[in-house]
Rosetta silent file (secondary structure, phi, psi, omega in degrees, C-alpha in Angstrom):
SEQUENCE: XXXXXXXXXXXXXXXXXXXXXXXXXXXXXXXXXXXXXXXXXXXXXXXXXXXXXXXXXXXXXXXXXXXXXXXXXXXXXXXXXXXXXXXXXXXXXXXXXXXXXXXXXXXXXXXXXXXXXXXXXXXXXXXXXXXXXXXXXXXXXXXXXXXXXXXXXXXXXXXXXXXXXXXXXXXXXXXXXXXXXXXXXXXXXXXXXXXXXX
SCORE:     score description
SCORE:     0.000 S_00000001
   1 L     0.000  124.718 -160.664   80.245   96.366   91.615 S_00000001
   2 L   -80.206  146.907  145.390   81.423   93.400   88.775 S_00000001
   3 L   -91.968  179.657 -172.774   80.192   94.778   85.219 S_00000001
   4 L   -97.120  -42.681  168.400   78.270   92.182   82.958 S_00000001
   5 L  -101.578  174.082 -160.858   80.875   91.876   80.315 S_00000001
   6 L   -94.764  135.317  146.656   84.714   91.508   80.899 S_00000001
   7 L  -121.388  150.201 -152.829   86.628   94.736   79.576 S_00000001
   8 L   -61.616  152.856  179.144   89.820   94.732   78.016 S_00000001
   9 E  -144.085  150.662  165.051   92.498   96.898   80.370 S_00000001
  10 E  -117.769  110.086 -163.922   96.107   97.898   80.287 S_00000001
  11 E  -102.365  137.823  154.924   98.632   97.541   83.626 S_00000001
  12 E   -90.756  141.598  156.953  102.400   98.655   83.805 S_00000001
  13 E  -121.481  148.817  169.353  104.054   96.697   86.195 S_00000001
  14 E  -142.303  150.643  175.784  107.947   97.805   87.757 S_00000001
  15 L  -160.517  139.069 -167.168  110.415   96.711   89.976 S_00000001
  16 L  -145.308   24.483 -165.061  113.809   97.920   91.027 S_00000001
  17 L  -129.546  151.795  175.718  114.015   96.825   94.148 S_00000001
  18 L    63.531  150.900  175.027  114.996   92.847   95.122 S_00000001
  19 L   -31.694   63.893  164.314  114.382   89.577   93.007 S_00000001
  20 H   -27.534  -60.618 -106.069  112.838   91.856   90.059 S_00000001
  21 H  -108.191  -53.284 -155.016  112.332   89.205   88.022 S_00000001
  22 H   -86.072  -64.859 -164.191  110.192   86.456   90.958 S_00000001
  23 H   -34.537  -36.934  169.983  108.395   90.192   92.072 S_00000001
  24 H   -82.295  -47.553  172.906  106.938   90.799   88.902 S_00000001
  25 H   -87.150    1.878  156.354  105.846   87.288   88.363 S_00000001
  26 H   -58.890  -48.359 -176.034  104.866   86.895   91.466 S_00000001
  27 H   -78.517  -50.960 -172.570  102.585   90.182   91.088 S_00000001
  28 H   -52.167  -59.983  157.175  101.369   88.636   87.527 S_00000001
  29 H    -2.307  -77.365 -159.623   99.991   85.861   89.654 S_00000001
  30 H   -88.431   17.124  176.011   98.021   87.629   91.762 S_00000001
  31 H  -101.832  -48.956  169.099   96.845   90.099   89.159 S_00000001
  32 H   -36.502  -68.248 -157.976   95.471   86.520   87.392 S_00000001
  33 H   -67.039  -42.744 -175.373   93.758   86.058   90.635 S_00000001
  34 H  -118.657  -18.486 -179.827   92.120   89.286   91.707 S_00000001
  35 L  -103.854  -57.365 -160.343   91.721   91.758   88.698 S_00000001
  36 L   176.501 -171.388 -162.771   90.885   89.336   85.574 S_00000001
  37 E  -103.465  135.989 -156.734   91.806   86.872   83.166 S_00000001
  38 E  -107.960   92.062 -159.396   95.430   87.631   81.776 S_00000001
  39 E  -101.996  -40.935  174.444   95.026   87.718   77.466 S_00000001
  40 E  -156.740  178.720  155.487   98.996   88.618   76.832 S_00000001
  41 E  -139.895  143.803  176.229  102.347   90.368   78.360 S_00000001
  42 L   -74.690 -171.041 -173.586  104.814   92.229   76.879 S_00000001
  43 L   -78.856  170.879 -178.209  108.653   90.838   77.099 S_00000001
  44 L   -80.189  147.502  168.968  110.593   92.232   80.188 S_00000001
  45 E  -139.496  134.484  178.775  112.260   95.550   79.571 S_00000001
  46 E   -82.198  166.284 -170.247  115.127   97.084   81.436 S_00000001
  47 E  -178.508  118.489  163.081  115.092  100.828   82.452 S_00000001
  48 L   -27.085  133.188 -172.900  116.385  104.074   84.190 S_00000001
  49 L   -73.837  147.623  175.824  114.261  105.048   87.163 S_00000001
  50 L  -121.023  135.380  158.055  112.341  108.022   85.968 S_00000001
  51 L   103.386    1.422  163.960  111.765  111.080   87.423 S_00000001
  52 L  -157.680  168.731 -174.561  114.652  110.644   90.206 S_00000001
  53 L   -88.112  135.641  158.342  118.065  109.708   90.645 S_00000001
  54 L  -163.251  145.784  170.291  118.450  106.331   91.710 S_00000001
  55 L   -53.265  -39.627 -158.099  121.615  103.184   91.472 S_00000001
  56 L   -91.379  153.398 -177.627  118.735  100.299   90.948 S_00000001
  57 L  -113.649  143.136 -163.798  117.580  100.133   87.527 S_00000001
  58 E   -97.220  165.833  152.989  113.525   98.909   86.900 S_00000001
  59 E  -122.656  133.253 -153.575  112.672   96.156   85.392 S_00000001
  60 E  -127.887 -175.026 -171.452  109.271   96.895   83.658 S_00000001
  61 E   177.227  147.910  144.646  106.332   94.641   81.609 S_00000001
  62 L  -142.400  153.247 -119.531  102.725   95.430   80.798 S_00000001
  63 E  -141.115  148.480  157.680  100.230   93.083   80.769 S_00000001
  64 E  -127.212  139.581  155.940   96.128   93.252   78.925 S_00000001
  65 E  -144.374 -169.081 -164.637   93.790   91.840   80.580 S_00000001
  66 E   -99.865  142.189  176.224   89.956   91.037   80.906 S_00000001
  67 L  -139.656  133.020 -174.216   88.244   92.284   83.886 S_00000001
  68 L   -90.655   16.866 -173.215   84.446   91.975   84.963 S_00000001
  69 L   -92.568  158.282  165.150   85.593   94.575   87.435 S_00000001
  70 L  -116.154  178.626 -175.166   85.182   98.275   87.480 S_00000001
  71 H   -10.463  -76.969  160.845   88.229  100.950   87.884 S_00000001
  72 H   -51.292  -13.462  169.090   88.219  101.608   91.193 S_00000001
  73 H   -96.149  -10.820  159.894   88.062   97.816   92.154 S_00000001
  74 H   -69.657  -50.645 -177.244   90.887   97.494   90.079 S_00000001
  75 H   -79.827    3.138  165.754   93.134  100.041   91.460 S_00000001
  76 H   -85.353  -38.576 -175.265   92.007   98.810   95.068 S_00000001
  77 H   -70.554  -36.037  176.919   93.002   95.606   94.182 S_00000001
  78 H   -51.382  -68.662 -171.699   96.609   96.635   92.403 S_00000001
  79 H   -23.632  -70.823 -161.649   96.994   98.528   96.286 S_00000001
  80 H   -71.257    6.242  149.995   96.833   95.243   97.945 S_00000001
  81 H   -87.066  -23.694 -175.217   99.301   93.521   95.833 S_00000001
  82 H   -84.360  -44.890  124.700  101.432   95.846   96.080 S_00000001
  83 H    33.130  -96.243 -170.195  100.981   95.693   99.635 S_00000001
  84 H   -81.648    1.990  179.046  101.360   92.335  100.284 S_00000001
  85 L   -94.896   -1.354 -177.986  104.465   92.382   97.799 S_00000001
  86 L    58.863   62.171  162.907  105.951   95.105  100.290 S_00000001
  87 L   -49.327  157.742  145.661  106.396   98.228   98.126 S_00000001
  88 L  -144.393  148.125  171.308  108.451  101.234  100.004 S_00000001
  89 L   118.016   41.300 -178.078  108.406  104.182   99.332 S_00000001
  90 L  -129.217  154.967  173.090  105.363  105.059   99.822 S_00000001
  91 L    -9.279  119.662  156.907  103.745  107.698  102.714 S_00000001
  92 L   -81.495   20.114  170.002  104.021  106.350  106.625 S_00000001
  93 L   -96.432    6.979 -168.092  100.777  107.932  106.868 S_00000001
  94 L   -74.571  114.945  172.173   99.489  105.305  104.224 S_00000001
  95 L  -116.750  167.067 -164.718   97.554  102.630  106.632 S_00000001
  96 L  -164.157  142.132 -172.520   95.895   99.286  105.480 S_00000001
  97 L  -133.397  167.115 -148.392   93.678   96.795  107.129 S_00000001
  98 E  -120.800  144.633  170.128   93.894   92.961  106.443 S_00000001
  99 L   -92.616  163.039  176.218   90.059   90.798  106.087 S_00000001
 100 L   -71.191  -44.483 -169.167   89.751   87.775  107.798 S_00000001
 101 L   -87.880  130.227 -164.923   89.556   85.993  104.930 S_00000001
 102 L  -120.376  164.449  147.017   93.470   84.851  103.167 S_00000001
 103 E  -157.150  176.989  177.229   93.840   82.933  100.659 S_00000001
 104 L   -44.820   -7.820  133.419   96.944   81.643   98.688 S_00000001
 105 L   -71.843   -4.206  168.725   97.244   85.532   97.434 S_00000001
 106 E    99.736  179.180 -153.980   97.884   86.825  100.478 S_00000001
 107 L   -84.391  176.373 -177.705   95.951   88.828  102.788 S_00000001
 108 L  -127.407  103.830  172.136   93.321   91.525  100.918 S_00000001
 109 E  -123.394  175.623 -150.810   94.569   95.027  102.179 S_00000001
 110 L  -146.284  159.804  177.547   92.729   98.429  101.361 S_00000001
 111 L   -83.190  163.549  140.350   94.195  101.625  101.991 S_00000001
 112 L   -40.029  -66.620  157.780   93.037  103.929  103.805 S_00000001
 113 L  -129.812  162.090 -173.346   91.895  106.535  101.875 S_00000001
 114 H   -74.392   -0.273  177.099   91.776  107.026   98.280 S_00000001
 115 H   -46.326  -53.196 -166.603   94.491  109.754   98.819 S_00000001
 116 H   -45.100  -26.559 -172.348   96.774  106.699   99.569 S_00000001
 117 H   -90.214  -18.111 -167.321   96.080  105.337   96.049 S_00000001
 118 L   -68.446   95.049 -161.031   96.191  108.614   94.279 S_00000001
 119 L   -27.866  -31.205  167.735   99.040  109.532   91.972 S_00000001
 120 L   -67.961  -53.927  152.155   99.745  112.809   92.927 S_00000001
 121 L    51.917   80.008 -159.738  100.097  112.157   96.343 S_00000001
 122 L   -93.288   -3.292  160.244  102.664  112.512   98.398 S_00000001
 123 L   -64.582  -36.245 -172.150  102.452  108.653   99.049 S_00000001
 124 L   -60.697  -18.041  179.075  102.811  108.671   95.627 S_00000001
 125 L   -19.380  147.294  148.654  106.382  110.006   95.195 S_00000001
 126 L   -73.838  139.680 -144.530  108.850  108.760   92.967 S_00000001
 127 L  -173.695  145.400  167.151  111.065  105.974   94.723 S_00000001
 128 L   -64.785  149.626  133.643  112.711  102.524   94.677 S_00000001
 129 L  -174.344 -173.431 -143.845  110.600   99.689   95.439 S_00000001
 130 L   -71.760  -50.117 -172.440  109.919   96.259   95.494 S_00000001
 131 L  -154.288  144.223 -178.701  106.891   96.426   93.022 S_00000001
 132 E  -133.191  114.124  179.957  105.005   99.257   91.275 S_00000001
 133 E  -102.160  138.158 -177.197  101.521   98.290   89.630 S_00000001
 134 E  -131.488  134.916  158.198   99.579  101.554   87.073 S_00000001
 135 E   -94.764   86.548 -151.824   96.455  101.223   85.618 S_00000001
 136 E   -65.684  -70.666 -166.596   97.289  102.588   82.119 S_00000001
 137 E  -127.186  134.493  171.315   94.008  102.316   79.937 S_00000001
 138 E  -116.427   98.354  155.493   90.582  100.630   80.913 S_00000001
 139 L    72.832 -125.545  164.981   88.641   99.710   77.751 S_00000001
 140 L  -120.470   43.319 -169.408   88.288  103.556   76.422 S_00000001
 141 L   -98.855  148.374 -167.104   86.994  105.268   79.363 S_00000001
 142 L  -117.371   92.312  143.428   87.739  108.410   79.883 S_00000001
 143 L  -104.385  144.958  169.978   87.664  109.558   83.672 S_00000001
 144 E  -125.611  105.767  163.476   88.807  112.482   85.865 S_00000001
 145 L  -163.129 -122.265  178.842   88.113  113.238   89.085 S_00000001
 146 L  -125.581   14.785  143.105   90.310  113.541   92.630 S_00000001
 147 L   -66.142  -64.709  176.264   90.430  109.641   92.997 S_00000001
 148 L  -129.591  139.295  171.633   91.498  108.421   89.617 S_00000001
 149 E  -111.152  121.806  168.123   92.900  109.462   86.003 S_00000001
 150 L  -140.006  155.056  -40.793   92.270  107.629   83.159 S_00000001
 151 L   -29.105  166.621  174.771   93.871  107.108   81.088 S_00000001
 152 L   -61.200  131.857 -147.819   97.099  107.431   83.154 S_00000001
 153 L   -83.619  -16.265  176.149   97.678  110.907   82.695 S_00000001
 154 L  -108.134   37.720 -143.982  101.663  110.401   82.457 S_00000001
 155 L   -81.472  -46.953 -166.621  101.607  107.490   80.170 S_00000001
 156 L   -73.604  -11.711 -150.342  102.403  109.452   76.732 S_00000001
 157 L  -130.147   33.596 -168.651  105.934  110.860   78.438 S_00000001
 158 L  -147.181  102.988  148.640  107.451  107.416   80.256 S_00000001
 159 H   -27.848  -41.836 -168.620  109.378  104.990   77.156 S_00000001
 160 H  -102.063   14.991 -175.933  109.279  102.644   79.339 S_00000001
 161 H   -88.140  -75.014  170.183  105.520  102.617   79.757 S_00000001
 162 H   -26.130  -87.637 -166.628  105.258  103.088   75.563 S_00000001
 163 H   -41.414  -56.621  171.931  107.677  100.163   74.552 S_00000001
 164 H   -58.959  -18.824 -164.443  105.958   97.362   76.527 S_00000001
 165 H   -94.465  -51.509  167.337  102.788   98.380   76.011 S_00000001
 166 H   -56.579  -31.993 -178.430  103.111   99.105   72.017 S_00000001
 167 L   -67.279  -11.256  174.904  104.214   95.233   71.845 S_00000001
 168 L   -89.744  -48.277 -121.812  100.404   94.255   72.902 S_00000001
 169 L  -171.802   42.304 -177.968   98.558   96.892   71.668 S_00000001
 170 L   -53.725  -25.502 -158.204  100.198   98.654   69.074 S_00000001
 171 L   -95.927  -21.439 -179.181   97.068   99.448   67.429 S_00000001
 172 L   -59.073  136.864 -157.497   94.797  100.487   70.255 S_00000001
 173 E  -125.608  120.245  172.139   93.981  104.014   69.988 S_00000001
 174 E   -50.462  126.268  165.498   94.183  106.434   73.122 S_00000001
 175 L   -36.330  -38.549 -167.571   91.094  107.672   74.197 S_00000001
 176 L   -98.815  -48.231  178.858   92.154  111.214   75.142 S_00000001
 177 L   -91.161   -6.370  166.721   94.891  111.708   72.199 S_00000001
 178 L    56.617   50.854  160.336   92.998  109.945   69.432 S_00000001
 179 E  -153.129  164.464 -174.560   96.011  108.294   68.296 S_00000001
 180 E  -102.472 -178.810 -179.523   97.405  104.901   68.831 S_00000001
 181 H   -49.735  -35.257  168.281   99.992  103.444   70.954 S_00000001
 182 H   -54.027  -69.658  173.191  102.316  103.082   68.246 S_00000001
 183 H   -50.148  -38.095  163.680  102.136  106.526   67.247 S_00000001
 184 H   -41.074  -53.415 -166.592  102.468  107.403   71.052 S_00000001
 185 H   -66.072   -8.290 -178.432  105.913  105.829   71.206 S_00000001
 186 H   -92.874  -14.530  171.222  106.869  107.590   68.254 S_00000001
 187 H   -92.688   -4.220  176.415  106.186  110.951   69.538 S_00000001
 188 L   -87.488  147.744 -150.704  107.533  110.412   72.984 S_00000001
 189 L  -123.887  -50.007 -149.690  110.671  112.813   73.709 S_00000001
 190 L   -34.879  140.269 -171.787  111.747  110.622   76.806 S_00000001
 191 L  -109.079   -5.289 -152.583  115.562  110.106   76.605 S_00000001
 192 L   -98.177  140.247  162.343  115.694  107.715   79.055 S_00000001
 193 L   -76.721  130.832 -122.368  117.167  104.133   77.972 S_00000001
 194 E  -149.306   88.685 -163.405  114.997  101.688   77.754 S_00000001
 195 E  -124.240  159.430  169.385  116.090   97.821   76.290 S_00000001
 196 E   -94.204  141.858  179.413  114.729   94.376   76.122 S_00000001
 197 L   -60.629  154.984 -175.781  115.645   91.656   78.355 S_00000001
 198 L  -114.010    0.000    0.000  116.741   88.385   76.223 S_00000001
């Protein structure tokens, strides 16, 4: 179900796997196509994988856009880009079924269950891949429940979430912490190194 007005939203995108660079704009594409109209992105930023050891280094961005969509048709729709953009590293019990109908975005696949989408997860692991799409903030809604978190509950502790995100939206003030984005990044502990691409 579309809402009647468009509301503003905030996506991480990553990739550490592969062409970074064509994956992620490849993925902007199709975010243009199926979630909403695409109002700015931050610059590219390079970045230690977090939360495991790994040799490939992400390349990260986040993007706001407008969407006449609600949550859950967002974060169904992120699945099937990521999907058709071949993430791994995700569950092999994670299954997906393709509609009849393609278009120049590739097939439209759905998970299985919302387990499959769910951060926690154990599809969810931390992992290389190809492409990793988050739905950080949706307008200022506030949801919990054993589908979706909003905001993304590990948003405030990831640098590399913070930096791209404060270049859009410095001023936007989290819903849960009543502070803005700026101020997030300034209070984030994360050690991890975190630079912009030129």
């Amino acid at each position: 179900m579309k809402t009647l007005r468009p509301t503003r939203i905030y996506l991480g995108l990553g990739s550490n796997l592969g062409d970074r660079m064509s994956c992620l704009q490849h993925a902007e594409k199709l975010i243009g196509l199926r979630v909403g109209r695409i109002r700015e992105r931050s610059r590219f930023y390079e970045s230690e994988p977090w939360g495991y050891a790994s040799g490939h280094t992400f390349i990260n961005a986040c993007l706001a856009v407008d969407t006449c969509q609600d949550p859950f048709q967002v974060v169904r729709a992120l699945f099937s880009i990521e999907q058709f953009l071949g993430r791994s590293g995700r569950s092999e019990m994670t299954l997906s079924v393709t509609t009849e109908t393609e278009s120049d975005a590739g097939p439209v696949m759905e998970p299985a269950t919302w387990e499959d989408m769910t951060p926690s997860s154990p599809g969810r692991n931390y992992a290389d891949r190809h492409i990793d799409l988050d739905l950080l903030l949706f307008g200022d809604l506030v949801l919990e429940n054993q589908h979706l978190k909003l905001p993304h509950p590990r948003m405030e502790d990831r640098k590399f979430v913070l930096l791209p995100l404060a270049e859009i939206a410095p001023e936007v003030v989290h819903p849960v912490k009543n502070i803005t984005i700026r101020e997030m990044l300034k209070q984030c502990t994360d050690p991890g190194v975190v630079r912009p691409l030129p």
